[in-house]
PDB file with SEQRES, HELIX, SHEET and CRYST1 records, atoms N, CA, C and O in Angstrom:
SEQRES   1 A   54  UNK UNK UNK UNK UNK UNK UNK UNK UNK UNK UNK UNK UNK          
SEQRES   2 A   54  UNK UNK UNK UNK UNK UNK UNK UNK UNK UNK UNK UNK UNK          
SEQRES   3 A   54  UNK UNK UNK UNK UNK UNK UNK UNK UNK UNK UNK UNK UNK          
SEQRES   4 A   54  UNK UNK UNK UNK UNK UNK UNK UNK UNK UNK UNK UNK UNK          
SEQRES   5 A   54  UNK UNK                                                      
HELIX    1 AA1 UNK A    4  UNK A   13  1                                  10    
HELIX    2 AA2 UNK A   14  UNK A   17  5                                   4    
HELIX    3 AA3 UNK A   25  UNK A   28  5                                   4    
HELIX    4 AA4 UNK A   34  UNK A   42  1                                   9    
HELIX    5 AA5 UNK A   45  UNK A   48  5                                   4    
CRYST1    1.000    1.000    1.000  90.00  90.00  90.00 P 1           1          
ATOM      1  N   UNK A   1     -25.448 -10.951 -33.881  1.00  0.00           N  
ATOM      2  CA  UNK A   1     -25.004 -10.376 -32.633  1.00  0.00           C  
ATOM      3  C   UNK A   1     -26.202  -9.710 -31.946  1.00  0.00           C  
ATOM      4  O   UNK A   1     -26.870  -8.885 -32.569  1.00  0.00           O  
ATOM      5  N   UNK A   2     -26.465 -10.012 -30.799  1.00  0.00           N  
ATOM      6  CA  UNK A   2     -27.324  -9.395 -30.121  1.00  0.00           C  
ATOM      7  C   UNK A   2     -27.496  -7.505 -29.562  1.00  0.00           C  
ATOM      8  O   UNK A   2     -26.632  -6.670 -29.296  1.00  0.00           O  
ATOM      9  N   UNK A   3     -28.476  -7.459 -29.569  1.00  0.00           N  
ATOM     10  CA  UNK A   3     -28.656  -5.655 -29.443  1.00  0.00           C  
ATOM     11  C   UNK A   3     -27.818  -5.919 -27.552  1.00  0.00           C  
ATOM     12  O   UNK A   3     -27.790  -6.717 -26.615  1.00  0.00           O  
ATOM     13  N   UNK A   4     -27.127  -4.203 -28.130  1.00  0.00           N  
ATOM     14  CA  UNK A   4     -26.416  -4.306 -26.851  1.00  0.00           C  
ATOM     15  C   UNK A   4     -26.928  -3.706 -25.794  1.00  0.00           C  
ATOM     16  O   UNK A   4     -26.114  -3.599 -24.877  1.00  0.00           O  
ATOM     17  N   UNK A   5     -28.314  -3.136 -25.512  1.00  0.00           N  
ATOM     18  CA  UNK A   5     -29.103  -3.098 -24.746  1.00  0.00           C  
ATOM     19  C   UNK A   5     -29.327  -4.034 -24.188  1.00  0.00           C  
ATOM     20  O   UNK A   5     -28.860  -4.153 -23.055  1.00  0.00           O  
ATOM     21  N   UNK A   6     -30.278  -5.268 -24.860  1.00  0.00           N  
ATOM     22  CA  UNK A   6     -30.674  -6.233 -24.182  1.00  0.00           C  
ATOM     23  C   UNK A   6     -29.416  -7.087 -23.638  1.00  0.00           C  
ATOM     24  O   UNK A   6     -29.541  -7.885 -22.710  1.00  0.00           O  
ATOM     25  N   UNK A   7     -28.334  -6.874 -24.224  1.00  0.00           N  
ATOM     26  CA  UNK A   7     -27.642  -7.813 -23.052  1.00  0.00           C  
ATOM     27  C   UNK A   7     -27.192  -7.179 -21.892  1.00  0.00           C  
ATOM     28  O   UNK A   7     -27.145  -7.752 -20.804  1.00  0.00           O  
ATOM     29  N   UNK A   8     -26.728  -5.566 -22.151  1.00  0.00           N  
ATOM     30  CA  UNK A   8     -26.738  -4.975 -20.469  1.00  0.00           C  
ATOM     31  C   UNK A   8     -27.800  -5.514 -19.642  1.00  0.00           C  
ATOM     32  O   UNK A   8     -27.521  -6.152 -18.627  1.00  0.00           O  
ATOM     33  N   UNK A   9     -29.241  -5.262 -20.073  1.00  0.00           N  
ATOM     34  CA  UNK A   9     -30.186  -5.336 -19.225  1.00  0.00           C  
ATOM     35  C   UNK A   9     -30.244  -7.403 -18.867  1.00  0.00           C  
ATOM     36  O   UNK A   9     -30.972  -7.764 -17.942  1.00  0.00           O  
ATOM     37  N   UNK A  10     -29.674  -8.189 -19.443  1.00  0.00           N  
ATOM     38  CA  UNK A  10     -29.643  -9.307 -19.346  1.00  0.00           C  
ATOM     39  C   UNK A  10     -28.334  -9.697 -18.258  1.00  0.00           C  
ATOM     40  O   UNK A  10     -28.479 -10.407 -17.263  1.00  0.00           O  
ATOM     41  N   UNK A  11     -26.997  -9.044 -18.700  1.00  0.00           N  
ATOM     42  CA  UNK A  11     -26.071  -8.584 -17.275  1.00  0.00           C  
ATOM     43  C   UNK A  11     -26.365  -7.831 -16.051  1.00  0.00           C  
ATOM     44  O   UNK A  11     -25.536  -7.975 -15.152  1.00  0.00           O  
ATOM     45  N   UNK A  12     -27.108  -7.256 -15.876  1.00  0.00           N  
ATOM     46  CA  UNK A  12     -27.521  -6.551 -15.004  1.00  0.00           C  
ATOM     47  C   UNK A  12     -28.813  -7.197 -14.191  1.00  0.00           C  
ATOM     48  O   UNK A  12     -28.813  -6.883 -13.001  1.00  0.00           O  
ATOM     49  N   UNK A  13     -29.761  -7.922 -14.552  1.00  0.00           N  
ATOM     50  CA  UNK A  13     -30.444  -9.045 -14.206  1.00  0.00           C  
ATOM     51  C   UNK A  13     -29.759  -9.910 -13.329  1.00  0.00           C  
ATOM     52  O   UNK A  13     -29.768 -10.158 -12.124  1.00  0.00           O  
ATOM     53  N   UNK A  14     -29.234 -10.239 -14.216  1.00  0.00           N  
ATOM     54  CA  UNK A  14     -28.253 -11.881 -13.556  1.00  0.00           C  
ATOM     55  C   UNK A  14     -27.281 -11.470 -12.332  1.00  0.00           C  
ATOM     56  O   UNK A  14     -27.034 -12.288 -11.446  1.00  0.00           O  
ATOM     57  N   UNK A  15     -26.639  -9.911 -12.321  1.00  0.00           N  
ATOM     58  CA  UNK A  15     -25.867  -9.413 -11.445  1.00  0.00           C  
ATOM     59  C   UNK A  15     -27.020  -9.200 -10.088  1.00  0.00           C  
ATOM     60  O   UNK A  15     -26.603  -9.302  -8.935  1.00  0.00           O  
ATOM     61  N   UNK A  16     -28.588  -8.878 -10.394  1.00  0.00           N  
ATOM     62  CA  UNK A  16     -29.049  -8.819  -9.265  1.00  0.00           C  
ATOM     63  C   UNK A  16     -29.786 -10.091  -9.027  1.00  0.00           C  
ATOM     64  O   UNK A  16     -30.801  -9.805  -8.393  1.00  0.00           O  
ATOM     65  N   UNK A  17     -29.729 -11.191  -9.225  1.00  0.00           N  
ATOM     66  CA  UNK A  17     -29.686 -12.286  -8.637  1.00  0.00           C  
ATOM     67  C   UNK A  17     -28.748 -13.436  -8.628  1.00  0.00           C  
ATOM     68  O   UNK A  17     -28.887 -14.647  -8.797  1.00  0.00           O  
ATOM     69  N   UNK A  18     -27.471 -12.436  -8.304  1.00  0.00           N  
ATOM     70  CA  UNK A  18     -26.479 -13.099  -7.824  1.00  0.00           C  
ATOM     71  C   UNK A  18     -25.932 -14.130  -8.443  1.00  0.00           C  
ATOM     72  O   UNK A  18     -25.217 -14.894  -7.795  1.00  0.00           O  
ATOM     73  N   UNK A  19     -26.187 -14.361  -9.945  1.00  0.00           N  
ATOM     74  CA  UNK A  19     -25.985 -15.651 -10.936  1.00  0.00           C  
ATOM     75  C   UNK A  19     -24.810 -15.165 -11.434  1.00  0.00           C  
ATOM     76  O   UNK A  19     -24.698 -13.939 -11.406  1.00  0.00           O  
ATOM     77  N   UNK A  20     -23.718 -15.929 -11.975  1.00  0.00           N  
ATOM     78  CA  UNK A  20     -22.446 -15.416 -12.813  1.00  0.00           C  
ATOM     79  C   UNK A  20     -22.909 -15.629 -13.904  1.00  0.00           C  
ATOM     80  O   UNK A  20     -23.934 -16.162 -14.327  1.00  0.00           O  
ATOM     81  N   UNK A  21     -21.712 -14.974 -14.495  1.00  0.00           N  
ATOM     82  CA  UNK A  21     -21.615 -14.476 -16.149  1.00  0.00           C  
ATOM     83  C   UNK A  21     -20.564 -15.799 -17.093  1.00  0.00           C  
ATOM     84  O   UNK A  21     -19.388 -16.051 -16.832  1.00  0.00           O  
ATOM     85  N   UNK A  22     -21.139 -16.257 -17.843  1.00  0.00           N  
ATOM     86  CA  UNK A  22     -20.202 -17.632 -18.483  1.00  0.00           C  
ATOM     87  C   UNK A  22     -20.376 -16.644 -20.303  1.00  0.00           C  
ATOM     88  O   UNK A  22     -21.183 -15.874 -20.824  1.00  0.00           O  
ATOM     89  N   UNK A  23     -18.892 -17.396 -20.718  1.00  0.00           N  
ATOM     90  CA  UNK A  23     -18.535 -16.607 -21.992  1.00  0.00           C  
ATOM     91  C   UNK A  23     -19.086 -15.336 -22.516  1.00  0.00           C  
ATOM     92  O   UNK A  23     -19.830 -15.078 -23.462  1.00  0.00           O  
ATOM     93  N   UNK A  24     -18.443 -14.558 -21.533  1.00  0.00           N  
ATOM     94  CA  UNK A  24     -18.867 -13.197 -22.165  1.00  0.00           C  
ATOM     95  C   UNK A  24     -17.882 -12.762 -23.005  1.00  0.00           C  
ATOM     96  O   UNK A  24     -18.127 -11.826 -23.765  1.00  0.00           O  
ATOM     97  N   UNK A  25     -16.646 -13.364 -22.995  1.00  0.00           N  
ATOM     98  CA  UNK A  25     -15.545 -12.801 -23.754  1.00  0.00           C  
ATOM     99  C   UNK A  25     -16.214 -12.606 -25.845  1.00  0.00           C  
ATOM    100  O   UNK A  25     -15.904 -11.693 -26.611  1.00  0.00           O  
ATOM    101  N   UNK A  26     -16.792 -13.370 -26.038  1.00  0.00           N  
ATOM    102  CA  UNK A  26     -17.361 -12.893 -27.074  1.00  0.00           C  
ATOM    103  C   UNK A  26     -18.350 -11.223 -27.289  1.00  0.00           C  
ATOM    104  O   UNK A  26     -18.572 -10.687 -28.374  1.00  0.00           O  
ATOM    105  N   UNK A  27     -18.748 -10.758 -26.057  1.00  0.00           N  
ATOM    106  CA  UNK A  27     -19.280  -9.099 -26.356  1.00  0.00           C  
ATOM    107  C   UNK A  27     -18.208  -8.562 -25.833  1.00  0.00           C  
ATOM    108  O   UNK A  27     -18.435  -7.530 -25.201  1.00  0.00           O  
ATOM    109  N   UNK A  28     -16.845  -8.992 -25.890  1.00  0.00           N  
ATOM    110  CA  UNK A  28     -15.916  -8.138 -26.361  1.00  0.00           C  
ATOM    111  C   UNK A  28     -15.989  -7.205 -27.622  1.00  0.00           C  
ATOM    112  O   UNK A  28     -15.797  -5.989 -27.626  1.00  0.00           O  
ATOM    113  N   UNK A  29     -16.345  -8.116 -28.838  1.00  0.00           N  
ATOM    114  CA  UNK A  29     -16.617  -7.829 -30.108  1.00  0.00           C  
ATOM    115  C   UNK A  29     -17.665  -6.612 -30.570  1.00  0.00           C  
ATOM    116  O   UNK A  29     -17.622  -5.997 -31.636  1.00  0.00           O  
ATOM    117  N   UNK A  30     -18.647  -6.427 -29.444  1.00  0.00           N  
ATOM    118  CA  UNK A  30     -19.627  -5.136 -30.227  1.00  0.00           C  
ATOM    119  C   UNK A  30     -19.469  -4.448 -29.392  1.00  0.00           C  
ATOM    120  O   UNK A  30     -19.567  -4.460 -28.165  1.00  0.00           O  
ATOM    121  N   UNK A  31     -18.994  -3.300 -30.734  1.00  0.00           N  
ATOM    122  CA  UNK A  31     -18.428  -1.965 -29.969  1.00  0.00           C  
ATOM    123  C   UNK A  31     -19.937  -1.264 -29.167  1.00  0.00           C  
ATOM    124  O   UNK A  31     -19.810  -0.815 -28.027  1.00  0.00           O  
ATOM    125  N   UNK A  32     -21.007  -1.233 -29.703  1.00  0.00           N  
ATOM    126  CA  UNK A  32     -22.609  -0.835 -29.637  1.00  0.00           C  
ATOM    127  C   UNK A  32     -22.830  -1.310 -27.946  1.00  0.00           C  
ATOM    128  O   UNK A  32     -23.837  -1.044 -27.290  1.00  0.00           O  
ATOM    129  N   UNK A  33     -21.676  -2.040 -27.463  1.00  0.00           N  
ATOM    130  CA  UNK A  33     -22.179  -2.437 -26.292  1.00  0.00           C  
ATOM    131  C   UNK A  33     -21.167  -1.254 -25.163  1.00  0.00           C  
ATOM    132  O   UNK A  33     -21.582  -0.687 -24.152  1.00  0.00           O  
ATOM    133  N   UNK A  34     -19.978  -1.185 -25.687  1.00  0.00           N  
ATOM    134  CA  UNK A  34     -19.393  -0.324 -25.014  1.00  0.00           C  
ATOM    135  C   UNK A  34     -20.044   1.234 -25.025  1.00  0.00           C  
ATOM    136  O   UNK A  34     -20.053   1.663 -23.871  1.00  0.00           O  
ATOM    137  N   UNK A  35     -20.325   1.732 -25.521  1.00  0.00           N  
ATOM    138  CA  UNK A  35     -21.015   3.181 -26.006  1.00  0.00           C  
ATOM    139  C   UNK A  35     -22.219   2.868 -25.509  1.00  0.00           C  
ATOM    140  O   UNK A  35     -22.657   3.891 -24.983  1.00  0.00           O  
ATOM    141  N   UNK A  36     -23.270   1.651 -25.361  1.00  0.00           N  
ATOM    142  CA  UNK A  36     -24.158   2.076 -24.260  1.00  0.00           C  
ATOM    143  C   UNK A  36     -23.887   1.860 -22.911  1.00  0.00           C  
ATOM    144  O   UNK A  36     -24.483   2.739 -22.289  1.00  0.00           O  
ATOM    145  N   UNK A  37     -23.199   1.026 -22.045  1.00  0.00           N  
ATOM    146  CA  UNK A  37     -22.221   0.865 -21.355  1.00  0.00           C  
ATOM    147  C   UNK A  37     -21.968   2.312 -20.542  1.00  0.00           C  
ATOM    148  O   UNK A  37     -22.343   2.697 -19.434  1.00  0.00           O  
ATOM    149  N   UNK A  38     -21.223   2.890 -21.514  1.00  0.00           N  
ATOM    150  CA  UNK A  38     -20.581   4.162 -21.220  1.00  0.00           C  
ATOM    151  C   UNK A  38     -21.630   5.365 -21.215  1.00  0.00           C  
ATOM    152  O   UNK A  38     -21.756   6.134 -20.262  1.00  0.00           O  
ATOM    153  N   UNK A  39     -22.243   5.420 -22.199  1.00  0.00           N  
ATOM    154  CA  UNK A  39     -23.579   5.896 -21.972  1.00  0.00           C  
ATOM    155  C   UNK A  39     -23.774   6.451 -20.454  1.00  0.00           C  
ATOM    156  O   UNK A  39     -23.546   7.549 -19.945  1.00  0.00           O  
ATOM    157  N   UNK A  40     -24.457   4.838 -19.788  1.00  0.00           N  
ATOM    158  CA  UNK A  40     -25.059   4.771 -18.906  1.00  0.00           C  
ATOM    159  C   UNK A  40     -24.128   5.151 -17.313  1.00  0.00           C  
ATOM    160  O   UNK A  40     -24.713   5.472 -16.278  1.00  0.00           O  
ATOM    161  N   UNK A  41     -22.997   5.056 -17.403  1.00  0.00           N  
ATOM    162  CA  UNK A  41     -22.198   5.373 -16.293  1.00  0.00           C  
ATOM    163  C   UNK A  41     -22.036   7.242 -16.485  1.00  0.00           C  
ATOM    164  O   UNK A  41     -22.050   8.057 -15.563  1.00  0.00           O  
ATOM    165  N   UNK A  42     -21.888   7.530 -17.955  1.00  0.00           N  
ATOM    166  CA  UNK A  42     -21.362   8.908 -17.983  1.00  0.00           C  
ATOM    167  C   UNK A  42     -22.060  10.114 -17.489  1.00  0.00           C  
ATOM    168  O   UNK A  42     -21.524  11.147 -17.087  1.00  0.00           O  
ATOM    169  N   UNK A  43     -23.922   9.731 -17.606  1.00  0.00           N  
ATOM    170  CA  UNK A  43     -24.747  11.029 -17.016  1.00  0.00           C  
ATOM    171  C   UNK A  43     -24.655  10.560 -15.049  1.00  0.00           C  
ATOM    172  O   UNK A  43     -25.284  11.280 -14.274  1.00  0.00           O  
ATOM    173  N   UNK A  44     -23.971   9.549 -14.581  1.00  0.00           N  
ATOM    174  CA  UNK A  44     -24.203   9.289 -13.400  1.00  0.00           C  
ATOM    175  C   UNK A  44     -23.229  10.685 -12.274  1.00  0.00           C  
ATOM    176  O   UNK A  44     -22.049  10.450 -12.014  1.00  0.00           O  
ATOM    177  N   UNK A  45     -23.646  11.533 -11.929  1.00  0.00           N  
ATOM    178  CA  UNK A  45     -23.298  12.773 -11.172  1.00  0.00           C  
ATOM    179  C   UNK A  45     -21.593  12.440 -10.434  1.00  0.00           C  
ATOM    180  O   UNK A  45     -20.463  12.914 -10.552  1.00  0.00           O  
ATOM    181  N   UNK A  46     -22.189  11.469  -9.739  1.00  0.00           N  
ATOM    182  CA  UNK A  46     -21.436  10.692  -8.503  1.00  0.00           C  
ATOM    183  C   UNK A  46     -20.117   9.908  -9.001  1.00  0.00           C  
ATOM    184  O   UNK A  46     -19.249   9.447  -8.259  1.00  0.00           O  
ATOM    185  N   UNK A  47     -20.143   9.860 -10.236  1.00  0.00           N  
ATOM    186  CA  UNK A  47     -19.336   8.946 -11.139  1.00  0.00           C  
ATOM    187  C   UNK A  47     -17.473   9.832 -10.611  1.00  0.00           C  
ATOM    188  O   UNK A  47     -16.433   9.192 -10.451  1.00  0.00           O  
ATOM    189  N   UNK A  48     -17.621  11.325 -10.468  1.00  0.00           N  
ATOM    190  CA  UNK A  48     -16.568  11.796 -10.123  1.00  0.00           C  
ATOM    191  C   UNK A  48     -16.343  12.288  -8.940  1.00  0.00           C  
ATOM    192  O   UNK A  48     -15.501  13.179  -8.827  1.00  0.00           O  
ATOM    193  N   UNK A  49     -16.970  11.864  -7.942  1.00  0.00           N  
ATOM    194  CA  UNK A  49     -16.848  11.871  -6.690  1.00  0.00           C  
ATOM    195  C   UNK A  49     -15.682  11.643  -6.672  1.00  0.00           C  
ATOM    196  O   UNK A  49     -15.203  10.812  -7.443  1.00  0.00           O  
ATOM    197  N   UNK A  50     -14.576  12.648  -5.366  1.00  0.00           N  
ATOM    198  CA  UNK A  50     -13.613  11.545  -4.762  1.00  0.00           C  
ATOM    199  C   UNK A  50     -13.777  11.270  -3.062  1.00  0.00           C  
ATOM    200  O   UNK A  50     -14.322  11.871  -2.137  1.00  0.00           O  
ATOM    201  N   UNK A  51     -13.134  10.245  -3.183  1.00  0.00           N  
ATOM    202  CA  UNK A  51     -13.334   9.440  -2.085  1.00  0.00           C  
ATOM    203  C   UNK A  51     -14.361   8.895  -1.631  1.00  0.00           C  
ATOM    204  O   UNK A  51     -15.311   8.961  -2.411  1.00  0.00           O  
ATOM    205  N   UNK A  52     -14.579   8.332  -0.592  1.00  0.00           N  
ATOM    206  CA  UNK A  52     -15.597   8.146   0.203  1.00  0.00           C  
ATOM    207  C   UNK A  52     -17.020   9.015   1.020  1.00  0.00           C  
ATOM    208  O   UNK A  52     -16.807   9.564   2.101  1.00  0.00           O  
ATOM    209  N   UNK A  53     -18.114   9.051   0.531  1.00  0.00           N  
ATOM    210  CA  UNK A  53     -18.640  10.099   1.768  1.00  0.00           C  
ATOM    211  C   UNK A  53     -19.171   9.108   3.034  1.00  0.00           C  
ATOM    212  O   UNK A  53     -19.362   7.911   2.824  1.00  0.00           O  
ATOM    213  N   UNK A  54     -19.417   9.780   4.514  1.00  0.00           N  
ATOM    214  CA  UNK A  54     -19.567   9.041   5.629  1.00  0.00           C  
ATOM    215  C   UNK A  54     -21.140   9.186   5.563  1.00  0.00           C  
ATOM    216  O   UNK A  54     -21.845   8.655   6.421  1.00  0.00           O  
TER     217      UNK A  54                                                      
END                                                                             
């Protein structure tokens, strides 16, 4: 199973050049991917913003 770093940073690649994602349903399976995942959204400030700002 691949480190779940390198495949964020391998999803996140492909998301900025606009390429889709084929069988990802297999990193369903490592939990190591969710916990960095989550990680990375949880120190984000803005994450509990509500609504919209103009």
């Amino acid at each position: 199973m691949q480190q779940a770093e390198t495949v964020l940073n391998a999803i996140r690649e492909r998301g900025e050049r606009g390429l889709p994602l084929e069988n990802i349903y297999r990193l369903l399976y490592n939990r190591n991917l969710y916990l960095r995942a989550y990680g990375r959204i949880y120190s984000n400030q803005g994450a509990t913003t509500e609504g919209v700002t103009a």
